[in-house]
N, CA, C and O of each residue as an XYZ file, in Angstrom:
588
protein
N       6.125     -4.202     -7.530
C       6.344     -3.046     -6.671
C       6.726     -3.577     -5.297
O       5.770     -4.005     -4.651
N       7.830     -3.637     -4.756
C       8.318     -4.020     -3.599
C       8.078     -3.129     -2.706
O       7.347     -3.286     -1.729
N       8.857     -1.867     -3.081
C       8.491     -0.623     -1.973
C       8.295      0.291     -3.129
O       8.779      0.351     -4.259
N       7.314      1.065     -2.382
C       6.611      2.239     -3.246
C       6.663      3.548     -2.570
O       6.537      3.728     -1.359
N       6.851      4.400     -3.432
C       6.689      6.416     -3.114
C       5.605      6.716     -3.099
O       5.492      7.920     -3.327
N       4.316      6.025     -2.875
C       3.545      6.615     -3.509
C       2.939      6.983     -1.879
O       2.942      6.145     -0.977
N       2.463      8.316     -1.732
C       2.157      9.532     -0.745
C       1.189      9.331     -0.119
O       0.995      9.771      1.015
N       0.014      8.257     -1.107
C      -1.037      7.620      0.153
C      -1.753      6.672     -0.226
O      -1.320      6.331     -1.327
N      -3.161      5.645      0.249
C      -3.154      4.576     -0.663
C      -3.810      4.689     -1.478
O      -3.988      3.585     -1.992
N      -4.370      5.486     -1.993
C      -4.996      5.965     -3.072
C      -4.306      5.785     -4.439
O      -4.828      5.243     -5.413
N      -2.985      6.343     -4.383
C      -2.080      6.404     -5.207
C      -1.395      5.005     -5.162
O      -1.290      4.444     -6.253
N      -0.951      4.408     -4.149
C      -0.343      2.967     -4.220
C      -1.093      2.055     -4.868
O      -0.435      1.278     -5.560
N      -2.548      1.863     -4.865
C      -3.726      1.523     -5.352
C      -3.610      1.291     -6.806
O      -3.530      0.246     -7.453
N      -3.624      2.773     -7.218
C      -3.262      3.586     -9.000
C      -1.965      2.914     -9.612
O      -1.733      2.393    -10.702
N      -1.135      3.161     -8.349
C       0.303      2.667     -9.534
C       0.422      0.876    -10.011
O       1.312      0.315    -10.650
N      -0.752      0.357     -9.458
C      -0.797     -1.358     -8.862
C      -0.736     -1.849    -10.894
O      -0.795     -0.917    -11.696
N      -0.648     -2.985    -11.301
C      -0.834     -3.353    -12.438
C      -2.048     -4.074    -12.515
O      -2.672     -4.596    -11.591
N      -2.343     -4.040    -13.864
C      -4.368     -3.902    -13.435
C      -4.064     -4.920    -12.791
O      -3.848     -4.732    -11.594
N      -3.944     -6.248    -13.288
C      -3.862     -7.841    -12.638
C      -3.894     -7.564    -11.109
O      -4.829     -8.133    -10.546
N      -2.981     -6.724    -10.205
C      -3.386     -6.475     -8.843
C      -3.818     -5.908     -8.554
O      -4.304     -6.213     -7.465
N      -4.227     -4.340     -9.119
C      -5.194     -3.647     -8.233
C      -6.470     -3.869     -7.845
O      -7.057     -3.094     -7.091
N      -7.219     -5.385     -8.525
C      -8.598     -5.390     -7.911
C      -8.630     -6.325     -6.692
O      -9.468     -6.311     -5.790
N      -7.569     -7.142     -6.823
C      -7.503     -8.216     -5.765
C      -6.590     -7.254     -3.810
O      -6.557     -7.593     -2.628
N      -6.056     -6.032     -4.635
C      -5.518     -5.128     -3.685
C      -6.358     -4.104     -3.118
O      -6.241     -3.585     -2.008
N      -7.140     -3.894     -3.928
C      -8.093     -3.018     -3.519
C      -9.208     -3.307     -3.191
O     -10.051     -2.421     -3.057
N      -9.508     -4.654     -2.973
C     -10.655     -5.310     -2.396
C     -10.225     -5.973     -0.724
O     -11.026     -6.362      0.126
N      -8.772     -5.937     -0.630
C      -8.185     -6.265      0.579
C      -8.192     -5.177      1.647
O      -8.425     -5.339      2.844
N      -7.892     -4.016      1.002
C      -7.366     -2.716      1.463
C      -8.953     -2.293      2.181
O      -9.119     -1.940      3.349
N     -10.228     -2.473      0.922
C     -11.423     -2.091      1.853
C     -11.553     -2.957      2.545
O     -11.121     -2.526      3.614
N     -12.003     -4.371      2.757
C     -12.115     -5.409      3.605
C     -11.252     -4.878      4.754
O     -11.984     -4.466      5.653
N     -10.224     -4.772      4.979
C      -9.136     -4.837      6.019
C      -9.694     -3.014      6.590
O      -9.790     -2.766      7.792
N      -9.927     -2.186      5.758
C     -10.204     -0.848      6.443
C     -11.745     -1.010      7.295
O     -12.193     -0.470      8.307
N     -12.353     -2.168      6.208
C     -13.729     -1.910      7.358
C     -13.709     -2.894      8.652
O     -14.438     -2.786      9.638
N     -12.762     -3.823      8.437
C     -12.508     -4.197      9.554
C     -11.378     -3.500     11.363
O     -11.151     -3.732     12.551
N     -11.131     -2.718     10.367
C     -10.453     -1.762     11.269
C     -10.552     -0.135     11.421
O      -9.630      0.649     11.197
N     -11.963      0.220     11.881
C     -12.314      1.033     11.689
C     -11.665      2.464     12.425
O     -11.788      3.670     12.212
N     -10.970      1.688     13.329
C     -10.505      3.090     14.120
C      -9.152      3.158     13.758
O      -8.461      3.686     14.630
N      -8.684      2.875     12.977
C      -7.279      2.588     12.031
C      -7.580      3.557     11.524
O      -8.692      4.030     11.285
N      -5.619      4.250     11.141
C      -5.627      4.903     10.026
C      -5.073      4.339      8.975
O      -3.880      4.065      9.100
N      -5.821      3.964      7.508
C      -4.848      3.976      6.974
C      -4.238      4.795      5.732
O      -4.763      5.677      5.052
N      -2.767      4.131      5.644
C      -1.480      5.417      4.945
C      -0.703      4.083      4.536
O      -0.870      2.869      4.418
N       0.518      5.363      4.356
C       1.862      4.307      3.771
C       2.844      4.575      4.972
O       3.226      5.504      5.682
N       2.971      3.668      4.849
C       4.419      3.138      5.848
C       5.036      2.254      5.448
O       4.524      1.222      5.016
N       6.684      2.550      5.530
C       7.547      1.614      5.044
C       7.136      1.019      3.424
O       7.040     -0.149      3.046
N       6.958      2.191      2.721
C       6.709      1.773      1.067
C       5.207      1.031      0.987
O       4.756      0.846     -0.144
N       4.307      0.542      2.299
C       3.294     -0.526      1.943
C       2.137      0.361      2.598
O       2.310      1.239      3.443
N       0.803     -0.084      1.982
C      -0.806      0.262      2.535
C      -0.292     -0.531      4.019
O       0.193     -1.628      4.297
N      -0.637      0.506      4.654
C      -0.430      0.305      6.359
C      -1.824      1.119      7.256
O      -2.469      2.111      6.917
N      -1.965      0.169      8.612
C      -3.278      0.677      8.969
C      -2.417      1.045     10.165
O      -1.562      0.204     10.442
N      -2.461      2.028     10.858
C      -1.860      2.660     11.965
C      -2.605      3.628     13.055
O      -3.604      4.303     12.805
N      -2.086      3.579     14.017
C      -2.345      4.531     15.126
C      -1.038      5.505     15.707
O       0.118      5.086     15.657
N      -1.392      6.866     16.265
C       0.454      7.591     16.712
C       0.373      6.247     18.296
O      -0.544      5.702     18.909
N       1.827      6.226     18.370
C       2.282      5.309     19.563
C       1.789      6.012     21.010
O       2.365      7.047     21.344
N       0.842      5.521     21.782
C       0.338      6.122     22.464
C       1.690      6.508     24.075
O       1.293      6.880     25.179
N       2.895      6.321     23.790
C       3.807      6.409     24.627
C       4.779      7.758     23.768
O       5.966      8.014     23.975
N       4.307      8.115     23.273
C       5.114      9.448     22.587
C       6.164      9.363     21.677
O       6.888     10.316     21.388
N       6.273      8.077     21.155
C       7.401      7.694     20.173
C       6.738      8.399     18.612
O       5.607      8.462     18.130
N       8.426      8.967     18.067
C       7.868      9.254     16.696
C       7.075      7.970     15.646
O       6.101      8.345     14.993
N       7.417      6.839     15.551
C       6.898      5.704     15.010
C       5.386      5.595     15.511
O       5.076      5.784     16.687
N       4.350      5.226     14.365
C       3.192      5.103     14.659
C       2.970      3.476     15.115
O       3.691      2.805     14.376
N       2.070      2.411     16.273
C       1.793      1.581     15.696
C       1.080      1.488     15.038
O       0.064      2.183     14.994
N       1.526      0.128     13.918
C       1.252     -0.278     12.171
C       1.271     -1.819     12.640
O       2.347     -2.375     12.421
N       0.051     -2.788     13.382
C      -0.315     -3.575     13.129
C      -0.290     -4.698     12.081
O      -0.031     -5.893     11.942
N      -0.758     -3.494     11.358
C      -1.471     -4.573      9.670
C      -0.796     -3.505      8.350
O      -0.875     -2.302      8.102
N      -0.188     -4.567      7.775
C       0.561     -3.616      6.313
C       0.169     -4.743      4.918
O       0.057     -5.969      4.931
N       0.041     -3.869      3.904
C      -0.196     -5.127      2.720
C       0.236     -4.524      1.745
O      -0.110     -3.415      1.340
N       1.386     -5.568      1.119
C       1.939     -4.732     -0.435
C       1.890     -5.840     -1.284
O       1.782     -6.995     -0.874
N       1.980     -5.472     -2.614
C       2.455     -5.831     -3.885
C       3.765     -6.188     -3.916
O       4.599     -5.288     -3.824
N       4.171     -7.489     -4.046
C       5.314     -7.646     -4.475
C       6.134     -7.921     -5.810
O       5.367     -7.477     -6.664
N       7.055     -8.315     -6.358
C       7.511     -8.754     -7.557
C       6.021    -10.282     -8.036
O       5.200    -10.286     -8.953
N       6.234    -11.141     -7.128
C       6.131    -12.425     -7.698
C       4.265    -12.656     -6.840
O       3.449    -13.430     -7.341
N       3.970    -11.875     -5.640
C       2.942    -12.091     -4.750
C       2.589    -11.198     -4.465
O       3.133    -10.211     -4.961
N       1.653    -11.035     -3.656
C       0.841    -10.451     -2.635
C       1.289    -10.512     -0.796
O       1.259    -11.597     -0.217
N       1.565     -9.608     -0.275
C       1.885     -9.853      0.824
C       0.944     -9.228      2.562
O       0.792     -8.070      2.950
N       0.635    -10.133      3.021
C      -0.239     -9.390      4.179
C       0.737     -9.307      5.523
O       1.396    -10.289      5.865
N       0.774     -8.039      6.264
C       1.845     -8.736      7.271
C       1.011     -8.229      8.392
O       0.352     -7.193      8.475
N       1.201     -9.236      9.266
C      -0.062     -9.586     10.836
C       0.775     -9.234     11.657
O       1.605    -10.078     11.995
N       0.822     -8.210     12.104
C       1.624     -8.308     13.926
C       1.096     -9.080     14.844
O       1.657     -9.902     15.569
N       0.085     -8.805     14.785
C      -0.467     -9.675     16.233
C      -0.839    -11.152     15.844
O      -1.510    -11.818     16.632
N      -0.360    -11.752     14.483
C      -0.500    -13.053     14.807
C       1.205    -13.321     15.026
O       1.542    -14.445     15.398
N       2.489    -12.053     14.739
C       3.520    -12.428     15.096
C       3.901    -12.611     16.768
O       4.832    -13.283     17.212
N       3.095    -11.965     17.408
C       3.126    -11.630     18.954
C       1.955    -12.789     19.243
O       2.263    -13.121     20.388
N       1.105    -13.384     18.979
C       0.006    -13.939     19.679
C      -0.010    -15.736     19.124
O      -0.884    -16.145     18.360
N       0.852    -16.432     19.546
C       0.532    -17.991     19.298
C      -1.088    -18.463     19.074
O      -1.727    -18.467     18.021
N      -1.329    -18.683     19.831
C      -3.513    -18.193     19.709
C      -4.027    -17.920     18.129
O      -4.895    -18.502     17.480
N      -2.984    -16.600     17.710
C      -3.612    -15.949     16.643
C      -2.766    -16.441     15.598
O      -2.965    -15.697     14.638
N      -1.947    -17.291     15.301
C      -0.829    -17.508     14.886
C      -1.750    -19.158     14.791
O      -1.935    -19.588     13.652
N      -2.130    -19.762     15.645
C      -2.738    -20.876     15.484
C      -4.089    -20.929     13.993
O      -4.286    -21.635     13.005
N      -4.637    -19.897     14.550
C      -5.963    -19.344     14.010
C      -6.027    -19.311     12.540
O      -6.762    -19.676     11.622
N      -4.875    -18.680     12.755
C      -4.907    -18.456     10.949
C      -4.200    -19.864     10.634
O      -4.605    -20.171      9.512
N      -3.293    -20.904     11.124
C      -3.156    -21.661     10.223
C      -4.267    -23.068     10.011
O      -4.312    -23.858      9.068
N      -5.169    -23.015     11.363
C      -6.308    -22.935     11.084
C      -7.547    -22.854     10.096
O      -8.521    -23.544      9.795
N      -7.050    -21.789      9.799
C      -7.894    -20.955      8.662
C      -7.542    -21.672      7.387
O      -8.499    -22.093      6.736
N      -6.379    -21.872      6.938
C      -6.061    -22.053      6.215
C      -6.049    -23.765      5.677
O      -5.786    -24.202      4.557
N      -6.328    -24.300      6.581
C      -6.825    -25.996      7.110
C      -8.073    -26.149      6.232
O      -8.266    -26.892      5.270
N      -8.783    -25.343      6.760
C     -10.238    -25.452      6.724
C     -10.362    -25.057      4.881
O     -11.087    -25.748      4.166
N      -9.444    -23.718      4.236
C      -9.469    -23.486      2.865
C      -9.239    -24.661      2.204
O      -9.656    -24.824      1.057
N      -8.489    -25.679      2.925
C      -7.668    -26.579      1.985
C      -6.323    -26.234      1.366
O      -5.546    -26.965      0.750
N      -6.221    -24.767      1.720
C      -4.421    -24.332      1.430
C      -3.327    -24.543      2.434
O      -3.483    -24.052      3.553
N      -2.368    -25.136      2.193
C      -1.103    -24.813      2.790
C      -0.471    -23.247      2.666
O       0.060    -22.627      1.745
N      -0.766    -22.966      3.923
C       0.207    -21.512      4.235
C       1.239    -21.570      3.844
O       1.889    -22.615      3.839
N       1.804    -20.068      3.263
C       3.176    -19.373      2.694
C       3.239    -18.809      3.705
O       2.735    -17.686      3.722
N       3.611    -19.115      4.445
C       3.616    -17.868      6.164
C       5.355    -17.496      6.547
O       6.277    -18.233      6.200
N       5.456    -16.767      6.986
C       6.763    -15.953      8.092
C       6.382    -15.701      9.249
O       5.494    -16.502      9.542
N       6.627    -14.880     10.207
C       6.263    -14.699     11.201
C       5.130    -13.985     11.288
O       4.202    -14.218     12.064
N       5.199    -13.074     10.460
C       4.068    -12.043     10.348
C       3.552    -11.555      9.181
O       2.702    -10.698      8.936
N       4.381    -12.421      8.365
C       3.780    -12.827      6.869
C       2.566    -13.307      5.985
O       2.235    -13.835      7.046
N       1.680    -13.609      5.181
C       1.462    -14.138      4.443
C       1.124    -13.587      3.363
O       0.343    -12.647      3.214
N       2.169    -14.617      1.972
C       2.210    -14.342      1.068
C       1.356    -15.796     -0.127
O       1.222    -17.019     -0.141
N       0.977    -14.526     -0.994
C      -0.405    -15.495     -1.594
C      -0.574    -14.808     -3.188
O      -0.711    -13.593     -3.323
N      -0.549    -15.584     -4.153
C      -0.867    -14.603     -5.367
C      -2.160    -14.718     -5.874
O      -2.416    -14.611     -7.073
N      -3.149    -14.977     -4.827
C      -5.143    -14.966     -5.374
C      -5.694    -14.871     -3.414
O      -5.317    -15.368     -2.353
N      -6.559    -14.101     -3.799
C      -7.351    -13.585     -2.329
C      -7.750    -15.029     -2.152
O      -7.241    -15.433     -1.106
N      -8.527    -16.069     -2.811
C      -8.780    -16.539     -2.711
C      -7.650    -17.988     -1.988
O      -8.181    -19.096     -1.913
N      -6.832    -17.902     -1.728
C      -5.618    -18.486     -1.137
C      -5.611    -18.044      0.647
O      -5.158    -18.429      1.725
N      -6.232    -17.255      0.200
C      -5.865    -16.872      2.337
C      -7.474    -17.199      2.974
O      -8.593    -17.297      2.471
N      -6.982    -17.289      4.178
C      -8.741    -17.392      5.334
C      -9.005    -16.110      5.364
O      -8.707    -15.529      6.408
N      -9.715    -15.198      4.097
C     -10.438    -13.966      4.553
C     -10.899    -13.610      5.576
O     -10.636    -12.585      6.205
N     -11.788    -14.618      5.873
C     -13.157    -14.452      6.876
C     -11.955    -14.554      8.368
O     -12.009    -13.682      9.235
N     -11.108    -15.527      8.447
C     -10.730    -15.752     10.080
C      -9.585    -14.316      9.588
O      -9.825    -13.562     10.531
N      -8.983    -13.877      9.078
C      -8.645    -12.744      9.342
C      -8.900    -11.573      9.463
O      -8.171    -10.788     10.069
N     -10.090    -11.238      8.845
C     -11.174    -10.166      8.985
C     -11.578    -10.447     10.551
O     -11.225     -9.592     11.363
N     -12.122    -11.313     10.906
C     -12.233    -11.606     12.390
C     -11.441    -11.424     13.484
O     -11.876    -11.053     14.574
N      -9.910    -11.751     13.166
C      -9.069    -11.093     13.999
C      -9.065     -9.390     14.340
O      -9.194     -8.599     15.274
N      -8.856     -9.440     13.080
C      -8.960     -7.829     12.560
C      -9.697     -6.989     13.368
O      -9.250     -6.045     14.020
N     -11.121     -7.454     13.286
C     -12.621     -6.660     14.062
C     -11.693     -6.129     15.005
O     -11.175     -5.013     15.037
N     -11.529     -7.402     16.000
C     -11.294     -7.150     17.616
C      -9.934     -6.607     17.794
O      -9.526     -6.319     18.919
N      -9.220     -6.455     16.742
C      -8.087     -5.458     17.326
C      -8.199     -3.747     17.391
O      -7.932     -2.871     16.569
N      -8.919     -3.714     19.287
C      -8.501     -1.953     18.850
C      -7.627     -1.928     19.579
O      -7.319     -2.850     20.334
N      -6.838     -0.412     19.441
C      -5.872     -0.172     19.797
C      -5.430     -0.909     20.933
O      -4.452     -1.657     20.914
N      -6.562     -0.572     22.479
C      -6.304     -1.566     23.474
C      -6.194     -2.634     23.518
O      -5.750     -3.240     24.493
N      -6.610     -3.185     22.367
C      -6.430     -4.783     22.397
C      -4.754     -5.229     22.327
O      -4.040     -6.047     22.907
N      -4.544     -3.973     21.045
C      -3.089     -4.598     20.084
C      -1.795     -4.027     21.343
O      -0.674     -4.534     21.316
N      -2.086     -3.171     22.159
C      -1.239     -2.310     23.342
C      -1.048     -3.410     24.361
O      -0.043     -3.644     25.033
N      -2.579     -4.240     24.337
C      -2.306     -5.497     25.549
C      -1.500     -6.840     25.060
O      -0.892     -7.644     25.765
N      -1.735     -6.837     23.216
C      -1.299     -8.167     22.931
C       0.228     -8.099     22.845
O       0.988     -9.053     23.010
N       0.602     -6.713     22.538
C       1.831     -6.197     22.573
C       2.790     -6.256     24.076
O       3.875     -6.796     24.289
N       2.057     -5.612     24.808
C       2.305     -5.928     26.355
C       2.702     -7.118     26.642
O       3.784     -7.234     27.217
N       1.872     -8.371     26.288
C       2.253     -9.556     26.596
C       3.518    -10.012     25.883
O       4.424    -10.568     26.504
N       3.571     -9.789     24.657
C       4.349    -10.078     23.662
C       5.908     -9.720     24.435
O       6.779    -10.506     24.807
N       5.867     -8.441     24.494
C       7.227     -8.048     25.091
C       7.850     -8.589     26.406
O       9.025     -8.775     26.724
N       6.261     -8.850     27.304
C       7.028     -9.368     28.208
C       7.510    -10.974     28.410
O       8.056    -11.473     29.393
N       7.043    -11.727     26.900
C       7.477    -13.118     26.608
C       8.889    -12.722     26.056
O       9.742    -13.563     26.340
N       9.365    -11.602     25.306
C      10.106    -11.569     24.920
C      10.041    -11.964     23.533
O      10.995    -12.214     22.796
N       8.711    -11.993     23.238
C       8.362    -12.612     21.646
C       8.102    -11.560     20.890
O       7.364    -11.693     19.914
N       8.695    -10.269     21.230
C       7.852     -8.829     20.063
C       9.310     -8.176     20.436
O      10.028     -8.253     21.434
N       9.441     -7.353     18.903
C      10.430     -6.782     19.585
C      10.442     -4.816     19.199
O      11.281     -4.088     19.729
């Protein structure tokens, strides 16, 4: 499932093939209780955790998105794409697993939970509220590193 119709994640969840829906649906709660003042929905075909753009734009910010792909699993991090720091952290994280990162900018792709730094991304996660992700964003733009 690359991009999906499905109306909310409940249903994106349902349409998953068993093989992913437990490793997806154990991400989806992890990542919701770490982001509690998140909404999450679908955006752009994927489980997306969002807020409305507090500057009046129709687009919500969507931080954190995670889909099913053909061949993987995909998590995508904004703020480790905007934040070197956080961008360190997780590869970091991934030091410490003993895995070599599949990373993009705001990528990571993994086909077992057990492949990513749960714990240091759940940790990021906590501390992003909105004000946080508005300031990391702030900075971001004005490096010229967010776009």
């Amino acid at each position: 499932m690359v991009s999906s119709d499905a109306s909310d994640p409940a249903a994106y969840l349902a349409d998953l093939e068993e093989g992913r829906r437990a490793p997806m649906t154990h991400l989806f709660e992890a990542i919701s209780d770490a982001m509690p003042g998140w909404v999450p929905s679908m955006h752009y075909g994927m489980l997306s955790w969002c807020l409305p753009d507090p500057s009046g734009g129709e687009e919500p910010l969507v931080p954190v998105s995670l889909a099913s792909q053909k061949r993987h699993m995909s998590l995508y991090l904004m703020p480790v794409y905007m934040s070197p720091a956080l961008s360190e952290a997780v590869v970091e994280g991934y030091a410490a697993i003993g895995v070599k990162p599949n990373m993009g900018k705001s990528c990571l792709r993994f086909t077992k939970v057990e492949r990513i730094p749960l714990d240091v991304i759940l940790g990021l996660l906590r501390g992003m509220t909105r004000e946080a992700y508005l300031n990391l964003r702030a900075e971001a733009l004005a490096r010229g590193t967010c776009d």
